[in-house]
N, C-alpha and C positions, 0 to 999 in steps of 0.2 A: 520793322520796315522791310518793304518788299525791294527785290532789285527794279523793277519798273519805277517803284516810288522812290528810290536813292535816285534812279536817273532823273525822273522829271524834278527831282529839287534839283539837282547837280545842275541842266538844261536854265532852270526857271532864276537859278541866282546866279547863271554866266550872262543872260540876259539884262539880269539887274532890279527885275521884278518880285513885284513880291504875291502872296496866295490871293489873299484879296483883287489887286489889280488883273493878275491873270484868269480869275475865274471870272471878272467881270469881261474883260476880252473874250473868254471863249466862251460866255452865256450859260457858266453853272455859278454854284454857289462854292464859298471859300471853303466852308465845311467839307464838300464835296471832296476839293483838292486835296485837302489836311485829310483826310481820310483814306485817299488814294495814297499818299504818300505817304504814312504811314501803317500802310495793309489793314486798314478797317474796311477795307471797300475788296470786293471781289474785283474779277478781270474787268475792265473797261472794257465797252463795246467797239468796233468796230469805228465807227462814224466818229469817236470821240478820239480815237487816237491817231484819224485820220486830223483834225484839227488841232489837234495839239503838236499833229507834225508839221502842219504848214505854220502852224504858230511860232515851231525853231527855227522853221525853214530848213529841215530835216530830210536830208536827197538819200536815193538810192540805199547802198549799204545799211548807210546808216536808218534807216528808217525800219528797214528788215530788221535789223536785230533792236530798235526798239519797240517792233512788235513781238518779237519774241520774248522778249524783256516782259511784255505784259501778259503775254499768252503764259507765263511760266511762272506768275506770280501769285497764282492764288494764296492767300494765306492761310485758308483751311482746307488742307487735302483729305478726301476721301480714299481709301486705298480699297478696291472690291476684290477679295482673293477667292469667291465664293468656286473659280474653275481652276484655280490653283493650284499646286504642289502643296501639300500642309507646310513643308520648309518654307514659300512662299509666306506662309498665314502668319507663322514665328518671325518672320524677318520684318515684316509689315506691323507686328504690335510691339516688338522690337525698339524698332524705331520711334512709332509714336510713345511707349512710354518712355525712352531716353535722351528721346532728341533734344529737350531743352536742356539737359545733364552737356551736351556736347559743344566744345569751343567752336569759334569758328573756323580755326584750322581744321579741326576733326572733323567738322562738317564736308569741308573741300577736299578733304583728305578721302573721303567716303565716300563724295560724287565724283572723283576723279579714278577710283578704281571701279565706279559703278559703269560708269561711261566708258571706262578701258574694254570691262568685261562685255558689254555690251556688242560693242565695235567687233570684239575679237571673235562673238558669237555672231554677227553679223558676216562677217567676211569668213566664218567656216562655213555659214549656208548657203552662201553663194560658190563654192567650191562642189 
């Protein structure tokens, strides 16, 4: 499961609704939905997450980070290290052969020092 597709279940059963009823409101199929929330379905476009926000009635903030939610969900990532550090290239097959070996602590444990280092190499280049 993708984090787009935990929210739009989390959104669609505070609602009270079920895949069927909701895909018929917003004019796709249940399949569709079951797919999307469970990352069988790449990123939803644009137009489609624009009505599945007016479908929560999904304001402001909130709506931002369930677009990011979806922008961030692919479930099959590509990684291109082809202009890369070779340390890049090892980190990048790395990952993909281990990551399903990884809890999900570990996992947040890994994006939360990835993001650290990130940040911190962000604000030394702007110095």
């Amino acid at each position: 499961m993708t984090p787009f597709g935990l929210k739009m279940r989390e959104l669609r059963n505070e609602k009270g609704v079920n895949q069927k009823q909701m895909a018929k409101d917003l004019g796709v199929s249940a399949a569709y939905l079951s797919a999307l929330e469970h990352g069988h379905r790449g990123v939803p476009s644009w137009q489609f997450l624009q009505r599945v926000i007016g479908y929560f009635n999904i304001i402001w903030d909130e709506a931002e980070e369930f677009q990011r939610l979806a922008a961030t969900s692919a479930s099959r990532v590509v990684v291109d290290t082809v202009d890369l550090s070779v340390e890049a290239t090892i980190l990048a097959n790395s990952v993909s052969r281990n990551i399903s070996k990884l809890s999900p602590e570990e996992c947040l444990e890994i994006e939360a020092q990835i993001q650290m280092m990130s940040e911190t190499n962000r604000l030394t280049s702007e110095e």
